[in-house]
Each structure stands twice: as structure tokens, then as C-alpha cells.
C-alpha positions as CSV (number, residue, x, y, z in Angstrom):
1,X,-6.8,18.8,10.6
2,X,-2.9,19.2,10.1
3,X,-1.3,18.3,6.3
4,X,-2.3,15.3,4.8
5,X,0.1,12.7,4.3
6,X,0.6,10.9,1.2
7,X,3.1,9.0,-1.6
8,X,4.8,10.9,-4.0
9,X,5.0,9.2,-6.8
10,X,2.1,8.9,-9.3
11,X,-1.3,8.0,-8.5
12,X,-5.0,9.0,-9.9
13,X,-8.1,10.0,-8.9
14,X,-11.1,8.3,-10.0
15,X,-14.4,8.9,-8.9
16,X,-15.5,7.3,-5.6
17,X,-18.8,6.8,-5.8
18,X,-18.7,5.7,-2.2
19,X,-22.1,7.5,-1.1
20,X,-23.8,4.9,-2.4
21,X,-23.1,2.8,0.9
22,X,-21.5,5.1,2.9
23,X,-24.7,6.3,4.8
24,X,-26.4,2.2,5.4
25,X,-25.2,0.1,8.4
26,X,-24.2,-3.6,7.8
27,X,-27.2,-5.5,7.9
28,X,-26.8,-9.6,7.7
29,X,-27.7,-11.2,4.3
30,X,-29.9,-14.5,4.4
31,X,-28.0,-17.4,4.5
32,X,-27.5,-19.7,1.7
33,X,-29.6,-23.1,1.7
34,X,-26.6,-24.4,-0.7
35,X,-22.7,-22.8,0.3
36,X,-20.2,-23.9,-2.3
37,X,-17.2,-23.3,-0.3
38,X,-13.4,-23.3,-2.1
39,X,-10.3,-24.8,-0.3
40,X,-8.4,-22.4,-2.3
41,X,-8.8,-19.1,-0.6
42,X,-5.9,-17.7,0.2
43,X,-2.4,-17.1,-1.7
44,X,-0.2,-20.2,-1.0
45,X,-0.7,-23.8,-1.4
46,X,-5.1,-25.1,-1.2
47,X,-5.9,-26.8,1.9
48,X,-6.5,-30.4,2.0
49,X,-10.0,-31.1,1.9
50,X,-11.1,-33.2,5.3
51,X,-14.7,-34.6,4.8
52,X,-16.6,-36.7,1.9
53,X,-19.7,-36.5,0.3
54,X,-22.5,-37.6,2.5
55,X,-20.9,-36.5,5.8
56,X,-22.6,-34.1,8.1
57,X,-20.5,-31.0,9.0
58,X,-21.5,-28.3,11.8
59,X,-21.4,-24.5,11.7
60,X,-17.6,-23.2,12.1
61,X,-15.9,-27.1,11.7
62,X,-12.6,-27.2,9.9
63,X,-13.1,-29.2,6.4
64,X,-10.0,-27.9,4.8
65,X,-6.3,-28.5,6.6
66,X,-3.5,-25.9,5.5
67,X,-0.4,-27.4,3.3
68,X,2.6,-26.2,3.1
69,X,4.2,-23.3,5.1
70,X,2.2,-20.6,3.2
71,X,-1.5,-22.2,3.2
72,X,-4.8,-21.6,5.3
73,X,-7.5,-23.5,7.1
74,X,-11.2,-23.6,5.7
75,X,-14.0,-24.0,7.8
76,X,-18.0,-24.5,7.2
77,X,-19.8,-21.4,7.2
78,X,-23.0,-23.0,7.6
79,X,-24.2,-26.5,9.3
80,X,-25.3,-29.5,6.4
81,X,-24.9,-32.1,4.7
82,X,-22.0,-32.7,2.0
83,X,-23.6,-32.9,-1.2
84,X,-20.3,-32.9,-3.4
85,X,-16.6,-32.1,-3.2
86,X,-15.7,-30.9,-6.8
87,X,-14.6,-28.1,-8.9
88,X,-15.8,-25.0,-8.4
89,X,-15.1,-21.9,-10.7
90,X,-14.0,-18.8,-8.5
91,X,-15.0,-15.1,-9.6
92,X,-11.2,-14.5,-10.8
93,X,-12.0,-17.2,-13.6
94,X,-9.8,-19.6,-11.8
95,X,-11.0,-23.3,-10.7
96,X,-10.9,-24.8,-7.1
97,X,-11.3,-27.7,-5.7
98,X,-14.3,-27.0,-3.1
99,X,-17.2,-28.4,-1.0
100,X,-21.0,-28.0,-1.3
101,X,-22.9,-27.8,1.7
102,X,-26.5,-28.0,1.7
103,X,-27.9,-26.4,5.0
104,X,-29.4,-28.8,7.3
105,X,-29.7,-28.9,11.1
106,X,-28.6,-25.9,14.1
107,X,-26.7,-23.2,14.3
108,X,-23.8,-23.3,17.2
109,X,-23.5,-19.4,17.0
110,X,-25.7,-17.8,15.3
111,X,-28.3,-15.9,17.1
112,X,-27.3,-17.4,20.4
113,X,-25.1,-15.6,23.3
114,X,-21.0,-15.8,23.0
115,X,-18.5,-15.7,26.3
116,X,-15.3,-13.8,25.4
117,X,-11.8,-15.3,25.6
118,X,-9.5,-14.1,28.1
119,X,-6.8,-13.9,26.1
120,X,-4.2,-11.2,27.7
121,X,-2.2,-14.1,29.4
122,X,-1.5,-15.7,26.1
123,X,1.5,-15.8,24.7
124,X,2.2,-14.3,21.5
125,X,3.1,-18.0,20.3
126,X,-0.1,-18.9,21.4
127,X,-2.2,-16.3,20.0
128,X,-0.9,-17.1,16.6
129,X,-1.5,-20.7,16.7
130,X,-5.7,-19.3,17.0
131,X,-4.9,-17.2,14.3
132,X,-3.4,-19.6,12.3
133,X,-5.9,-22.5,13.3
134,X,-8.6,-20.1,12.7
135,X,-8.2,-19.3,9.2
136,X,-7.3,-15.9,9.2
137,X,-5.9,-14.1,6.1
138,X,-5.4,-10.8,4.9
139,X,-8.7,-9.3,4.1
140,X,-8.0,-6.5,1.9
141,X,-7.8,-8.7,-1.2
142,X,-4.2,-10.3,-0.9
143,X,-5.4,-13.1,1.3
144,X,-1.8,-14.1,2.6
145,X,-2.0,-15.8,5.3
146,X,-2.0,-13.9,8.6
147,X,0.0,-16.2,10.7
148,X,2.4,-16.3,8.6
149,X,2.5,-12.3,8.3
150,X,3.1,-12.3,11.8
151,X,5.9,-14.7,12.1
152,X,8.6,-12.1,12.1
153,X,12.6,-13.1,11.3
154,X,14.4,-13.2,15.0
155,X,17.0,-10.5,13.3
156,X,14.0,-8.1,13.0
157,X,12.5,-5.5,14.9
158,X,9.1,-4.3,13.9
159,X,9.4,-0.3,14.6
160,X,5.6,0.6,13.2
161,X,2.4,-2.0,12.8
162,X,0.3,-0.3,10.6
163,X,-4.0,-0.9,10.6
164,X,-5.0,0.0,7.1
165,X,-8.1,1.7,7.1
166,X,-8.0,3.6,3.8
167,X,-10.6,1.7,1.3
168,X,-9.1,3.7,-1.9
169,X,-10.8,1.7,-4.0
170,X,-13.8,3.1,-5.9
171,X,-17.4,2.4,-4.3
172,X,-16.0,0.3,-1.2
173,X,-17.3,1.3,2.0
174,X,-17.5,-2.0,4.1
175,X,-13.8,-1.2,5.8
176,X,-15.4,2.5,6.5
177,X,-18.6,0.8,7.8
178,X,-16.7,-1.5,10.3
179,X,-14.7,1.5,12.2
180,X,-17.8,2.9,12.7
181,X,-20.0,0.3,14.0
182,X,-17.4,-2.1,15.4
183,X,-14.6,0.6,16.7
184,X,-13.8,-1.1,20.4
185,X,-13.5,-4.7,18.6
186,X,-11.0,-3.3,15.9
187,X,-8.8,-1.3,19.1
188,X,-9.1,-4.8,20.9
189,X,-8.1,-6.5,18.2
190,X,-5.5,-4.2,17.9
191,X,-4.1,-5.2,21.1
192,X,-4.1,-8.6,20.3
193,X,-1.6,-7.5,17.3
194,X,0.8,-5.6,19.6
195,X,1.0,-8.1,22.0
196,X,1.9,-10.2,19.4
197,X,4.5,-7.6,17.1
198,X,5.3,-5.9,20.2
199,X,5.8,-2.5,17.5
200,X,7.2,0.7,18.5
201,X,4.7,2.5,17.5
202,X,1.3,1.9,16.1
203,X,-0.6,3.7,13.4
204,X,-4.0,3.7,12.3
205,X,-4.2,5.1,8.6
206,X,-7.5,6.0,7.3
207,X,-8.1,8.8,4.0
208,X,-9.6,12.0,4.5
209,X,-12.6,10.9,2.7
210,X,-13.9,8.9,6.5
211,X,-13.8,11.9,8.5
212,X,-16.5,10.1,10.4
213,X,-14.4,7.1,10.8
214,X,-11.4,9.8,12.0
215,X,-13.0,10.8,14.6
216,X,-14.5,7.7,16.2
217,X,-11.1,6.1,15.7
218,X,-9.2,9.1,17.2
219,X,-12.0,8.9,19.9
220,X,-10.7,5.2,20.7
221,X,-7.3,5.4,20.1
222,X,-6.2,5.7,24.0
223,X,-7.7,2.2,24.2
224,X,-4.2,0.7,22.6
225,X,-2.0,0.3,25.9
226,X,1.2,2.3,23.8
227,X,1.9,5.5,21.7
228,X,-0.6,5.2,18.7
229,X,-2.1,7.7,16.4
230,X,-4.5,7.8,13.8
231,X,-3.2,9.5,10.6
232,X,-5.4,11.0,7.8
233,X,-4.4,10.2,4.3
234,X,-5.2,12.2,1.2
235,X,-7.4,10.8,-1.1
236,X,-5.5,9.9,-3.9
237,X,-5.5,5.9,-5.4
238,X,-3.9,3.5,-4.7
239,X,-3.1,5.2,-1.0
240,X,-4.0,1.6,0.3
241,X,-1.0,-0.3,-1.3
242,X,1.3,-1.4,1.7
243,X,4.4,0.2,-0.4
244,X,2.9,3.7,-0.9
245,X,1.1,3.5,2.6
246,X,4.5,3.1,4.3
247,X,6.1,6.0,2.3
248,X,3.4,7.9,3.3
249,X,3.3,7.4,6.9
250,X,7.2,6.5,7.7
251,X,8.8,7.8,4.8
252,X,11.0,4.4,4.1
253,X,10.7,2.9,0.7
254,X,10.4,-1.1,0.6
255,X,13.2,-2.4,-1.6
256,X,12.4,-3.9,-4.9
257,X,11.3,-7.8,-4.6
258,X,11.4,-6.6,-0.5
259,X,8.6,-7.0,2.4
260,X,7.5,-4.1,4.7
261,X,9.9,-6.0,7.4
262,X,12.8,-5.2,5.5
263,X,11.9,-1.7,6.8
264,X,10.4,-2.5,9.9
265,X,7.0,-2.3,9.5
266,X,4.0,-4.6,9.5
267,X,0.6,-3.6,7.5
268,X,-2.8,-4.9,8.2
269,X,-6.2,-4.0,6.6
270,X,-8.5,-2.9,9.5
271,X,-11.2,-6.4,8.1
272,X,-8.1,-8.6,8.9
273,X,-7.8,-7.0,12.3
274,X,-11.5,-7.5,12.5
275,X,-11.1,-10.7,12.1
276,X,-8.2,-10.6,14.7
277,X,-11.1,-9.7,17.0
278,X,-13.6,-13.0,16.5
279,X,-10.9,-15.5,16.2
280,X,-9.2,-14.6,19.3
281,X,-11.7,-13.0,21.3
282,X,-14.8,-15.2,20.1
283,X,-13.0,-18.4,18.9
284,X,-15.0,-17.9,15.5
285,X,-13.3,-18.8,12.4
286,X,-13.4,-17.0,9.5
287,X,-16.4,-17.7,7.9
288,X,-17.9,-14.6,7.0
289,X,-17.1,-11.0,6.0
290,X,-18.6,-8.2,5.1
291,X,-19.2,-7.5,1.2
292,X,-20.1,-4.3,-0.4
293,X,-22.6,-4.8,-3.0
294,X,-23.2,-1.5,-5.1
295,X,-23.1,0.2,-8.4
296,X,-25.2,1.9,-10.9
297,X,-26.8,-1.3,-11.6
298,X,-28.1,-2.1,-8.4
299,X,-31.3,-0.9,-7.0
300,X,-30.0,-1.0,-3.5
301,X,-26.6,-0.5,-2.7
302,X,-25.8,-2.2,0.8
303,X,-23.1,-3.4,2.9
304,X,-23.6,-6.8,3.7
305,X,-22.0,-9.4,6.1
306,X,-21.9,-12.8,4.3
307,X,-21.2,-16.2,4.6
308,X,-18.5,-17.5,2.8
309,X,-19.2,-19.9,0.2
310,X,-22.9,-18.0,-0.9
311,X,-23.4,-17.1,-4.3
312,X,-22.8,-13.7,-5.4
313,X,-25.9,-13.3,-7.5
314,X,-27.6,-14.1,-3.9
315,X,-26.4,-11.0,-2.8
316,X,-27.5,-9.1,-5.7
317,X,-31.1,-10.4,-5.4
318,X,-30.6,-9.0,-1.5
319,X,-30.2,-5.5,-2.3
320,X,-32.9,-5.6,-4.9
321,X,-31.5,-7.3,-7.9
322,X,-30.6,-5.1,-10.8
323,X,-32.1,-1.5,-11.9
324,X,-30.8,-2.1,-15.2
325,X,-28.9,-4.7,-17.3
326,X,-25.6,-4.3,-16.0
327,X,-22.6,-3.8,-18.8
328,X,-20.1,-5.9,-16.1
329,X,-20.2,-7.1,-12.9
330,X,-17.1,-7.1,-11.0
331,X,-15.7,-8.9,-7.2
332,X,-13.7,-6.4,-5.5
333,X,-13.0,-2.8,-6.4
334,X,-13.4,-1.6,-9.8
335,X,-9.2,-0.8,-10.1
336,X,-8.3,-4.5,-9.4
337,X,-11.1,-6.3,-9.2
338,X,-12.0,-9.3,-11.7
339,X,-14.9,-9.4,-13.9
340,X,-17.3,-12.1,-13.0
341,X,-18.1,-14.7,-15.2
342,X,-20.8,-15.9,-13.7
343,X,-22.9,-15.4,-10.4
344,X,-22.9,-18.5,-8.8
345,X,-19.0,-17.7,-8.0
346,X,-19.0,-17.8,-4.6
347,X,-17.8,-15.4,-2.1
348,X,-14.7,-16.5,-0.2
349,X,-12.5,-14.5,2.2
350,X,-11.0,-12.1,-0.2
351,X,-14.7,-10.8,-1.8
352,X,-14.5,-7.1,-0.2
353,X,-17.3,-5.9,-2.8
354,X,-19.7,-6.6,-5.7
355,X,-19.9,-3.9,-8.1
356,X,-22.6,-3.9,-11.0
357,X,-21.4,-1.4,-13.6
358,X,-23.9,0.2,-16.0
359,X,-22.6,1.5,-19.9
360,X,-22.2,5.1,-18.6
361,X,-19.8,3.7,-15.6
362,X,-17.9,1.9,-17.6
363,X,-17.2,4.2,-20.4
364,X,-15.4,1.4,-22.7
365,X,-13.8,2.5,-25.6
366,X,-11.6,0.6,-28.9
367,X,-8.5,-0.2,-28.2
368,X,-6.6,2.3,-30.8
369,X,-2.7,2.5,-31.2
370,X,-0.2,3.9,-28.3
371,X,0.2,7.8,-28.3
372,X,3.2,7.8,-26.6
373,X,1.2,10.5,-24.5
374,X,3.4,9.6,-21.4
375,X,0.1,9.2,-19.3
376,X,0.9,5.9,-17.6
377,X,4.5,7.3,-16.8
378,X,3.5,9.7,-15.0
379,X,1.1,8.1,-13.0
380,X,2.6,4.9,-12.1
381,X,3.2,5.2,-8.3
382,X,6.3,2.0,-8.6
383,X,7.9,4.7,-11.3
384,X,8.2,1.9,-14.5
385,X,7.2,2.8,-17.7
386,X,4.1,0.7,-18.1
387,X,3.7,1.3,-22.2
388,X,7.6,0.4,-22.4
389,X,6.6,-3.3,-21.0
390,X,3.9,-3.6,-22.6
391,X,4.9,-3.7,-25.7
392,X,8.2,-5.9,-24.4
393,X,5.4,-8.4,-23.2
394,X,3.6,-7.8,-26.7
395,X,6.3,-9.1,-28.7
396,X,7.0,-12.0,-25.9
397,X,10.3,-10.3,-24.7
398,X,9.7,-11.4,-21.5
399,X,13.7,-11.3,-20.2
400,X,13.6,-7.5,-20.9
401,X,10.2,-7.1,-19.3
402,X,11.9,-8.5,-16.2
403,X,14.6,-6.3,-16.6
404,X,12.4,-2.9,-16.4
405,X,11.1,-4.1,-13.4
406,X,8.0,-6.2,-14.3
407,X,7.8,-7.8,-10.9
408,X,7.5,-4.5,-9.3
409,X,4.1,-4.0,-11.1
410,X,1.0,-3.6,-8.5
411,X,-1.1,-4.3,-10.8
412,X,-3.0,-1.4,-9.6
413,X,-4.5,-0.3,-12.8
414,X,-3.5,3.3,-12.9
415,X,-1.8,3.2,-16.1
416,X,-5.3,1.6,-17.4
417,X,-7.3,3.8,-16.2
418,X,-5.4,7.0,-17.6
419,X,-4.5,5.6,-21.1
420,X,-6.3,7.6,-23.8
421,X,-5.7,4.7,-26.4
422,X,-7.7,2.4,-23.9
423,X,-4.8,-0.1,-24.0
424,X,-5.3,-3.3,-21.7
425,X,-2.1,-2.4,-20.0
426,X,-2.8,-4.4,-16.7
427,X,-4.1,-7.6,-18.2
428,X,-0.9,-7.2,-20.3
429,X,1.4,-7.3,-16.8
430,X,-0.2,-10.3,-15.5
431,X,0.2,-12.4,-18.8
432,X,3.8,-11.0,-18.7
433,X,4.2,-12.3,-15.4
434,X,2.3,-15.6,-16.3
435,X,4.4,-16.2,-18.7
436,X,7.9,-15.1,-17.4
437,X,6.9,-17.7,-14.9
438,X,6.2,-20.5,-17.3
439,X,9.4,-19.4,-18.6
440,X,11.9,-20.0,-15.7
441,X,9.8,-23.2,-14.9
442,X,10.9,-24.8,-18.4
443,X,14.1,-23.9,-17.6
């Protein structure tokens, strides 16, 4: 294998824990009798819920229209009845307006044979409307909206499309399992993409840590109709951010406050192209995904394809329940996932794991004063000096927080994780950023 590619600023390594699920195939969880389904899933504006309580709703049936330019379509996961349309408390500790559906009556898919769409005399106009009417978003925890993604300026030219199959998060395997059990769908959705970007060049970016997943997509690649190439990554966190993935692989820099069309590229986690796949190909909505579920805490670790809308402590009771109390449970990755409040949060479109963290994972420590150790400097792959804004944010200096670059933050956690003081440095970002925004609202 030739030199491994990689960013060069910063970055950690934290144990991966990954062989947990590595090893398992995706096997289907039960489906939820009740599905408590959000309408805000997705960054951008909630869709406008479309049914009442009491109304009947099939399998796959839009019940939430997008607003707004940057917004999404939601769609039943499971056939019912419509029990209530209320709040509903997401795992991020934000509320949603959502819709519970109590199972009732058949399944149009599931279990039963599907004809594929022809779709290679689409037009790329047309392709997007199925994307866009379909619900797609970006599955690799951003949810924007993928239509939207896709709807490049007419003054640009996108030179490289990038399929983002590194997973650098801590104990998530469910992108590694779907190269290797659903390869030909992801290359075909893949095609769907080009036809749409049209992209000089396509690259498929995946960290050394998959050399299974390497070679079944290197295996494949000759399936994309144009110069493509898979390119192994080093394993080094956070690989996966569009920013450093693109520094990695092209060696352009996206501009401060910039997209990755300001350089000509186009990123897409390998779930969203996935998804690609079943919306075009299968006229499926999104209304599942797959959820790795895993941990010290768990008894057995899995990769699971859920529903949306079913509870997360479903899917714990699926692999088992817990081995031990957990210390905290977290949706998504460990790095930048959100502790969960409670387990009847639901799983939306953005859910890419479940991790249930025992004492000895977690490690957590008092909070003592900084060291000025020069840790979270040095490790900061945006190059800002994360203790500096801190304690700018700390003493509600928000102005100057801005001014060191506060927006540029990833919120990746690196700075966290390497602190020695144990300072909340992330959670102090997003309040900085929460409240630089209530700031410039007031005026």
C-alpha cells in the first residue's frame, strides 16, 4: 500500500474500539409497535407536519413537507395509526415537534420483492427532485440537506466528488459494514452522483483501519463510468471532517466561513450515497439507517438497520440490554456525539450509533484550573487556540471570541479529549456560539 494520506494540522488518536462490531453483519432490528417520528431532522427549517391525530398513514407516506430552501421531507417509517402530533424530546436535548405512529395494518415494502428504477435517462434535474422529494440528507451526522448539497452555483465547476468512507469516530463500524455488504449499491449510487455533479474526478476515501473495506471497494471501483480511485487514509481523528478530508486528498484548504465548492469539491458520507442508492434506484424514502449500537456496557454489540422514529432503548434491549450500569450513554460517536437524556429519544436520520460507556471508558475526571500545557494548541486541526476562547467565552467576551475565529471551531472535541485539566472546552464553543448568536439577533 503506497503512503498514507492525511491533514497536517493537529489531530489525536483515541482508541477505536471498533472490533466490537467490526466482525457482525447488519442484521434488521424488530420494528417498533409505537414510532415517534420528529419533523425536525435535518439542519434547516422543520418540515410542516401533513396529517392529524386519528388519520391512518402507510409505510413510506410523506407526513412532513420541507420549508424553506434549506429544509427536508419526513416520511412514515412504519404503517398505523396517528395517535398524537406533539413534542418530542430528541437525543441532543432539543425538542421537536413530531408524530406518533402506532403500527397497524401492511407493509408496502417490507419483505415483499422491489423492481429497480431505470434511472440513467434522467436528467440530473430530475434525479434531484427524487432526492430532494425523498428525504435525503447527509448521513454522517450533519444532516444538511442533500439536494441542496447538490445544487451547485452555475459559476462553479466541481473538479473532485468525494465518498467519505472514513468512520473516524471511536466504536462506529456501520459505514465499514455497508462497503462491505452493500459495495455495488454504493458504486451505483455513485453513478447516480456523477451523473448529477458531473466531477472530474471521483474519490473514494476510506482509513487504513478498513483494509477489508479497501479492497472490496478497490475491487468495484471500475464500476464508476470515469477516472476514480479509492484512497487510504491514516488513522488519525477527525480524518472524516470535509475540511481535513479535502486537504488530505486534494491538498486545497476551504476558506474560513467557505464550502468545499469554493474549492471545487463536493463531499458525501458513503450512508448518504447509500441512501442515493434506495431513493433513486428503489423509490424508498429515507426511513431507516443503520445504527451502531456498542460499548462496554452492552452485552452485544451489533450493527443494526432501524426504523426511524424507534426508541433507542429498543435497540439496546436488541443487542441484549446492558452488561453493566452504564456511566453515559451517548447518540453518535463518542468525540461529538450528545449524551442521552433519556431512551425513549428516538432515532432519526442522523443516529449513526449508540454507545453505552462503562466508568473505565469514560475515565471522568474534576475539572481543575488551566495549565497552560499548550495541549489543545497543538492539536486543534482548524489551528485556534481553543483555551484562548475559552476563557474569552468564560468571561462573555463574545466579540473577541469571534475574532479568534470561533466560527471556525468543528466542534470536534480534540482539544477535550487532550486537556489534562479536564476542561469542558467543546461545550464551552457551542455556548460561545449560542450566544454570539443571540447576540447579533438583539442587535
Amino acid at each position: 500500500m503506497r503512503r498514507l494520506k492525511t491533514f497536517p494540522k493537529g489531530g489525536v488518536h483515541p482508541p477505536g474500539n471498533k472490533h466490537l462490531t467490526s466482525g457482525k453483519a447488519i442484521i434488521n432490528a424488530a420494528i417498533p409497535s409505537i414510532s415517534r417520528i420528529p419533523l425536525q431532522q435535518h439542519i434547516g427549517s422543520p418540515a410542516e407536519c401533513l396529517i392529524n391525530p386519528g388519520e391512518n398513514v402507510k409505510e413510506g407516506m410523506l407526513i412532513g413537507r420541507s420549508t424553506g430552501f434549506i429544509s427536508a421531507q419526513i416520511h412514515s417509517s412504519i404503517p398505523g395509526v396517528v395517535k398524537e402530533v406533539r413534542d418530542i424530546y430528541l437525543a441532543n436535548g432539543f425538542k421537536s415537534k413530531g408524530v406518533v405512529i402506532e403500527m397497524e395494518g401492511e407493509f408496502d415494502t417490507l419483505g415483499k420483492r422491489q423492481e429497480k428504477n431505470n434511472w440513467e435517462k434522467l436528467s440530473a434535474e430530475e434525479l434531484l427532485n427524487i432526492i430532494a422529494d425523498r428525504g435525503i440528507v447527509g448521513m454522517g451526522g450533519a444532516t444538511f440537506p442533500t439536494h441542496v448539497k447538490y445544487k451547485i452555483p452555475k459559476h462553479a465547476k466541481v473538479e473532485a466528488f468525494v465518498v467519505n468512507g472514513t468512520e473516524c469516530e471511536p466504536y462506529l463500524t456501520a459505514d465499514h459494514r455497508l462497503m462491505l455488504e452493500k459495495t455495488e449499491e454504493i458504486m451505483e449510487g455513485a453513478r447516480i452522483v456523477d451523473k448529477i455533479l458531473n466531477p472530474e474526478k471521483i474519490y473514494i476515501a476510506i482509513e487504513a483501519n478498513k483494509l477489508d473495506a479497501i479492497e472490496v471497494m478497490q475491487k468495484a471501483v471500475s464500476l464508476l463510468n470515469k477516472h476514480a480511485e479509492v484512497v487510504p487514509l491514516e488513522i488519525k481523528y477527525p480524518q472524516g471532517d470535509e475540511k481535513q478530508l479535502l486537504k488530505a486528498i486534494i491538498n486545497r484548504e476551504v476558506p474560513s466561513g467557505g464550502l468545499p465548492i469554493d474549492i471545487g469539491a463536493v463531499v458525501s458520507n458513503v450512508g448518504t450515497i447509500f441512501a442515493i442508492y434506495e431513493a433513486v434506484v428503489m423509490g424508498k424514502p429515507l426511513i431507516e439507517r443503520i445504527v451502531t449500537v456498542t460499548g462496554g456496557a452492552i452485552k452485544n454489540p451489533q450493527n443494526l438497520k432501524v426504523r426511524i422514529g424507534t426508541p433507542i432503548g429498543d435497540l439496546i434491549e436488541e443487542c441484549g440490554g446492558f452488561s453493566e450500569m452504564p456511566v453515559k450513554v451517548v447518540a453518535g460517536g463518542p468525540m461529538m456525539g450528545f449524551a442521552i437524556y433519556e431512551l425513549e429519544a428516538p432515532v432519526t436520520k442522523g443516529t449513526s450509533g449508540v454507545i453505552a460507556l462503562t466508568k473505565k471508558e469514560v475515565k471522568s475526571n474534576n475539572q481543575t484550573p488551566c495549565l497552560n500545557c499548550g495541549r489543545c494548541i497543538t492539536v486543534c486541526p482548524m489551528g485556534l487556540n481553543p483555551t484562548l476562547l475559552f476563557k474569552e467565552i468564560d468571561h462573555m467576551d463574545y466579540d473577541s471570541a469571534m475574532e479568534e475565529g470561533l466560527m471556525d471551531c468543528k466542534e470536534c472535541g480534540c482539544c477535550a479529549f487532550m486537556c489534562p485539566a479536564h476542561i469542558p472546552l467543546v461545550h464551552g464553543m457551542k455556548l460561545g456560539k449560542y450566544m454570539a448568536k443571540k447576540k447579533k439577533e438583539k442587535g
